[in-house]
C-alpha positions in Angstrom: 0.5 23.8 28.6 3.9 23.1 30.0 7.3 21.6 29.5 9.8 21.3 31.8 13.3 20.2 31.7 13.8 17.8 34.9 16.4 15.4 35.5 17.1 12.1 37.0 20.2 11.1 39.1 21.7 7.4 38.3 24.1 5.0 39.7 28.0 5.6 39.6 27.3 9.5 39.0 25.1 9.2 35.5 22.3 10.9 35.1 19.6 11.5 32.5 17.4 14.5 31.8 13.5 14.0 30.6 10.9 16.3 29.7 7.7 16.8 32.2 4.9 17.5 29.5 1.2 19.0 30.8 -0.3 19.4 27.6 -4.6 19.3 26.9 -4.8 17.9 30.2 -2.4 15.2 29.8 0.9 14.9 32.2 3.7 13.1 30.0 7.4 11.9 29.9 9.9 12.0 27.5 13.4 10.5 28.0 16.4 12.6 27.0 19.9 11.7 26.2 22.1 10.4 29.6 25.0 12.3 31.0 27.9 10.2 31.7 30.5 10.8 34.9 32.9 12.1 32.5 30.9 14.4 29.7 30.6 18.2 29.5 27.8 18.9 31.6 27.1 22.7 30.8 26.8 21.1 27.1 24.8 18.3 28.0 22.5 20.9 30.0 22.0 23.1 26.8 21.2 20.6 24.3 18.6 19.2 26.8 17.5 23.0 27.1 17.3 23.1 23.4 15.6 20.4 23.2 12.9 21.6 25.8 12.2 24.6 24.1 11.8 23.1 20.5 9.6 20.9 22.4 7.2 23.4 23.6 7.5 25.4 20.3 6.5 22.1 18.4 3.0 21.8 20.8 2.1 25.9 21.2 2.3 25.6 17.0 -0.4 22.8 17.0 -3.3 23.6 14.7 -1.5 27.0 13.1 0.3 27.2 10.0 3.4 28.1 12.0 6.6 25.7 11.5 9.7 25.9 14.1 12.7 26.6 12.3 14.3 23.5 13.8 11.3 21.3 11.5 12.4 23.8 8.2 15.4 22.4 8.2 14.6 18.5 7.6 15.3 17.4 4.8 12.9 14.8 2.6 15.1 11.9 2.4 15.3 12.4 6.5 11.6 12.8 6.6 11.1 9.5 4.9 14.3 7.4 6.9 12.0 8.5 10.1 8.5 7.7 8.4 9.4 4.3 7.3 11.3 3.2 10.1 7.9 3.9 12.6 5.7 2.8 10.0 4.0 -0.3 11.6 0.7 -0.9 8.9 1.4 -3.8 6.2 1.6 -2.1 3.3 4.7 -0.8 4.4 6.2 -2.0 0.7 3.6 0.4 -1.2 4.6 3.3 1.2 8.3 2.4 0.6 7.9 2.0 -3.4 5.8 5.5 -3.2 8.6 7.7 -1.6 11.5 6.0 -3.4 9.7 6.8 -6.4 9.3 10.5 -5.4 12.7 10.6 -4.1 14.3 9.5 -7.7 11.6 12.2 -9.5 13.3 15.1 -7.3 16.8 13.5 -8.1 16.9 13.3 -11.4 14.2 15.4 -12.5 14.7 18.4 -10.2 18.1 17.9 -9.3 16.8 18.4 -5.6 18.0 15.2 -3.5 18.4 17.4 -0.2 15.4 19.3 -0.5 13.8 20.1 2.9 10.2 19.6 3.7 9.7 23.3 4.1 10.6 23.9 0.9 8.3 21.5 -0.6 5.3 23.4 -3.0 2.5 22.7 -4.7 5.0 22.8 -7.7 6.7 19.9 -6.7 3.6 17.7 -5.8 2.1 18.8 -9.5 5.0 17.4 -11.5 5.3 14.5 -9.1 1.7 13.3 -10.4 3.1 14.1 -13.9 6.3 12.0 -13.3 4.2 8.9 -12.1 1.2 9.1 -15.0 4.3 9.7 -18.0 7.8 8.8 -16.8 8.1 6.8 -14.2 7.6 3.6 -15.9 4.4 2.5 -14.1 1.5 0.5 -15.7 -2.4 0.0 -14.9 -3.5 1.1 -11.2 0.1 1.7 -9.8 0.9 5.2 -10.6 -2.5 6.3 -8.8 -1.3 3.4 -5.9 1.5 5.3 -5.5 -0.2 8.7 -5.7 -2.7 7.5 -2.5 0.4 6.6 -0.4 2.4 9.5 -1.1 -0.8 11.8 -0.1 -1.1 10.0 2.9 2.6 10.9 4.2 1.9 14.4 3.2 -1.1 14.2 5.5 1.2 13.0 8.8 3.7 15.3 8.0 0.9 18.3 8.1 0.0 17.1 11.2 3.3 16.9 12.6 3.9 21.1 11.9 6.3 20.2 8.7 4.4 21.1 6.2 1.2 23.5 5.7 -2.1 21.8 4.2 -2.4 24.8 1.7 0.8 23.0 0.2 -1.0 19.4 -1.4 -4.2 20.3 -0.3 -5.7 21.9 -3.9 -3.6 19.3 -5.8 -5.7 16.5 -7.0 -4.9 13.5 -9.8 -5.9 13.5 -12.8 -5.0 10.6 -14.8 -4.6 9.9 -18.3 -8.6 8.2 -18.0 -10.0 10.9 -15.3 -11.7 7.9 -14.1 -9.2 5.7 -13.0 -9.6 5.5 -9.5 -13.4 4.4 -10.7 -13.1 2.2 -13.5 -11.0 -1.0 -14.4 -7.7 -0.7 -16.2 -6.6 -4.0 -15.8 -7.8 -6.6 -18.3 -10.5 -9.2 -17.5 -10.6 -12.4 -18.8 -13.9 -14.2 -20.3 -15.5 -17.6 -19.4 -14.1 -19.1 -22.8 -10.5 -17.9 -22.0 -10.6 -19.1 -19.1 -11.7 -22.5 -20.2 -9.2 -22.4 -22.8 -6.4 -21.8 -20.4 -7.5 -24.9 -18.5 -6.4 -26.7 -21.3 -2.8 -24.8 -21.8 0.6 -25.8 -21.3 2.4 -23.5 -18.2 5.7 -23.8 -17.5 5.1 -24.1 -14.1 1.9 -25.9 -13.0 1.6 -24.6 -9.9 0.9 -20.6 -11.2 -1.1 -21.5 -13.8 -3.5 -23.6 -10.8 -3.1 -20.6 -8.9 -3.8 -18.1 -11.4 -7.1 -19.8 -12.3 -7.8 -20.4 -8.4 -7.8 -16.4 -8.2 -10.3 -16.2 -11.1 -12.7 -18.2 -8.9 -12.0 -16.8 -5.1 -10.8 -13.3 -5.9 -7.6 -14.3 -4.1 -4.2 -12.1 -4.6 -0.7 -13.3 -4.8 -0.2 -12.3 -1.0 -2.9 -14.7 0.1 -1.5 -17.3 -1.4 1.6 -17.6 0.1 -0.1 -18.1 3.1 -3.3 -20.2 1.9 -3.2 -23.8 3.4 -5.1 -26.7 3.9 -7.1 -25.8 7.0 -8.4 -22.4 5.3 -10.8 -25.1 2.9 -13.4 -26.5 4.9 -16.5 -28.4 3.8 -15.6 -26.4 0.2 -15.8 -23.2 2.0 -12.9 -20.6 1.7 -12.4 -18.5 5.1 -9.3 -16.6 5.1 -7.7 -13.1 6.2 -7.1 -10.5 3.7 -3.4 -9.3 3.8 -4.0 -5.7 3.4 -3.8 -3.6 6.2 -8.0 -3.6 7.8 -7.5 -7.3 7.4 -11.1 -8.0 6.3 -12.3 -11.6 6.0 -12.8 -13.6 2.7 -15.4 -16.4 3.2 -16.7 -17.7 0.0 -18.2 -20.8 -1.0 -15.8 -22.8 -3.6 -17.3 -24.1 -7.0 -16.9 -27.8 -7.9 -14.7 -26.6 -10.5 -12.5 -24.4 -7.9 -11.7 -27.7 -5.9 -10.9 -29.3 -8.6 -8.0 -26.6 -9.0 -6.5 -27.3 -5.0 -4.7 -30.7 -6.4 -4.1 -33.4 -3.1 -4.4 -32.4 0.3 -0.7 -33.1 1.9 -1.4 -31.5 5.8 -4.2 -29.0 7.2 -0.4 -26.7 7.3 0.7 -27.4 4.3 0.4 -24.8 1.4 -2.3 -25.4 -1.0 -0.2 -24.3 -3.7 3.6 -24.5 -4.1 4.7 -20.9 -5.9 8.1 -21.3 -4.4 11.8 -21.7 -6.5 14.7 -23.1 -3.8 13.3 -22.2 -0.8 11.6 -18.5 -1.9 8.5 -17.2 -2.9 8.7 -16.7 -6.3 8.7 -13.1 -7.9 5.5 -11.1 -9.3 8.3 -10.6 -12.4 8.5 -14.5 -12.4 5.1 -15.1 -12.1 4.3 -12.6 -14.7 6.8 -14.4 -17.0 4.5 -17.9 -16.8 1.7 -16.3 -17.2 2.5 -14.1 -20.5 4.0 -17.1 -22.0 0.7 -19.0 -21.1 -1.2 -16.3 -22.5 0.4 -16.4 -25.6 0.3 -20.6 -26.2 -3.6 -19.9 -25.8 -3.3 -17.1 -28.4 -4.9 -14.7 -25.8 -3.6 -10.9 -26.8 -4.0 -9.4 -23.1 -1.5 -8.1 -20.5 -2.7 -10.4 -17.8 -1.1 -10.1 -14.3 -1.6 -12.4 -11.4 -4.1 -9.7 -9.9 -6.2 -9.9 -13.0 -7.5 -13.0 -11.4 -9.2 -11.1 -8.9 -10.5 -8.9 -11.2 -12.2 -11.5 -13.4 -13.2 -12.9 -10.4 -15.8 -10.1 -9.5 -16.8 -9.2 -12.8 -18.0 -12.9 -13.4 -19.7 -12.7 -10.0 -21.2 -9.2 -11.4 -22.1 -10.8 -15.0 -23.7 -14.0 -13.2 -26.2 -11.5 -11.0 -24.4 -10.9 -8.2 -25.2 -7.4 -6.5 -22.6 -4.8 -5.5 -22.4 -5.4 -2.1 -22.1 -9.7 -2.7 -19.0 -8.8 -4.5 -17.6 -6.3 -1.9 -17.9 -8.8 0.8 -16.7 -11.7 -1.4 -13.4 -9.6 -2.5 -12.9 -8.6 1.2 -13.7 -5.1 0.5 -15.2 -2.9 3.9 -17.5 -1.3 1.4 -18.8 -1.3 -2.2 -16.7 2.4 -3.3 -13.8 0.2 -4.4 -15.7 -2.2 -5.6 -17.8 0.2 -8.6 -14.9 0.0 -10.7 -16.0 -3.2 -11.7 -20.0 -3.0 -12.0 -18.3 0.2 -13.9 -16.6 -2.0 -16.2 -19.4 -4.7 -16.8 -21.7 -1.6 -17.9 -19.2 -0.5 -20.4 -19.5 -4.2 -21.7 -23.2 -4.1 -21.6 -23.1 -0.5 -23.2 -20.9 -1.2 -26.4 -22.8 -4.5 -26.8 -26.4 -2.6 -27.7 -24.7 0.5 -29.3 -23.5 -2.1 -32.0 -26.8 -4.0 -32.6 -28.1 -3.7 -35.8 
């Protein structure tokens, strides 16, 4: 292993130093800051030296627990402006909702805003998964959401020499319902409500044909903004998941789930229109119709938009459908996300023969 300070002469006296890497058998180059005709060069020469021997420091330290001093002294909120800004996958938001969340809980709850990623413990990470299960304001699957994602960033920054693994590694959630990753928190609805919301007022036509769309193609809010015309052919559903693997949904649409699409008006036109001047309308909007639908069809659940997903694989699961029907028809790459619901039809099944009498 090697790294070498070189440098490269420019045009009109400029030139710009670069680092020579031979590292596992790999020759690479990294650009370094440029030297202008009229800087300090004997400075410019020793931040470029610095900068070489950090370098080689950072790569001789791979797979120890050693961290360079120069990677102590980062702070969290730093950590995370880097993180996000080269953070390329699309769920981007989650990440970005996950750290902000963290970053508030050592704000005002620790009264640490400039911690440093060295001085990040197991202590920290513990009453983290407190804040998100008891004060952080989060409902149904999100605290645990959150939990995934901030785990994750904990991961690259082990792997990056900022952080040890013995720091998160022992640290593991325990929700409120220890099986919550496993089982269903968010409410279903049955085949009567949803016939009886068929035939209730919304204040806006368009979610409540959306919302019931969902409950018959397992479709979230993010496909729908995107969902036109040329994604229905021959009553066949073939469209793109927008989570990050991007797995296929290609389903075959009930009588009663055309009925739901309205007029076609262009193959590139959107099926449904969930926007309000020009913008996509919020999930806090959205939310709004649907509890004031809920209520007009005297339905006493906390029903989001992704509950029509839900409901979606449970009737598949209720109507015979096997586990791995349902993973493929939800877009899922394999049936361990999708137990949560066979979970949730057995608890129906369960409660139903215990009360027999």
């Amino acid at each position: 292993m090697s790294v070498k300070l070189r440098e490269r002469n420019l045009a009109k006296g400029r030139k710009r130093y670069y680092l020579d890497i031979y590292h596992n058998g790999i020759r690479s180059y990294e650009w370094l800051h440029l030297v202008e005709k009229g800087d300090d060069k004997i400075q410019k020469r020793e931040l470029a030296q610095n900068i070489r021997a950090a370098r080689a420091l950072e790569l001789e330290s791979e797979g120890t627990n050693f961290i360079p001093r120069h990677k102590k002294k980062v702070t969290i909120s730093k950590y995370i402006e880097s993180y996000l800004a080269n953070y390329k996958l699309r769920d981007i938001r989650s990440i970005k909702n996950a750290l902000n969340k963290f970053q508030q809980y050592l704000k005002e709850e620790k009264g640490k805003p400039n911690l440093t990623m060295s001085g990040l413990n197991k202590l920290y990470i513990e009453g983290f998964r407190e804040y998100l299960l008891y004060r952080a304001g989060l409902n149904g699957e999100t605290p645990y959401s959150y939990w995934k994602r901030f785990k994750k960033v904990l991961i690259h920054a082990e792997k990056q020499g900022y952080l040890k693994e013995s720091v998160y590694k022992g640290v593991k959630w325990e929700s409120k319902n220890k099986k919550a990753e496993k089982t269903l928190v968010k409410q279903i609805l049955t085949e009567e409500e949803i016939q009886i919301l068929k035939n209730t007022y919304c204040g806006n036509d368009a979610v409540k044909r959306a919302f019931l769309f969902a409950c018959y193609s397992g479709l979230g809010y993010s496909e729908f903004k995107r969902l036109k015309w040329h994604h229905i052919t021959n009553h066949r559903l073939i469209i793109n998941r927008s989570k990050v693997d991007s797995s296929e949904i290609n389903i075959q649409l009930s009588a009663s789930a055309m009925e739901l699409l309205g007029e076609e008006n262009g193959q590139n036109e959107l099926i449904f229109n969930l926007k309000h001047k020009g913008k996509f309308l919020s999930e806090v909007a959205i939310k709004k119709n649907l509890t004031a639908m809920m209520k007009r069809a005297n339905i006493n659940k906390n029903i989001t938009f992704y509950c029509g997903r839900h409901t979606f694989a449970v009737r598949l699961l209720t109507n015979g459908a096997n586990l791995k029907t349902v993973a493929d028809a939800l877009g899922h790459s394999s049936t361990a996300h999708t137990v949560k619901y066979l979970n949730y039809v057995n608890s129906i099944k369960d409660n139903a023969t215990s009360n027999l009498l």
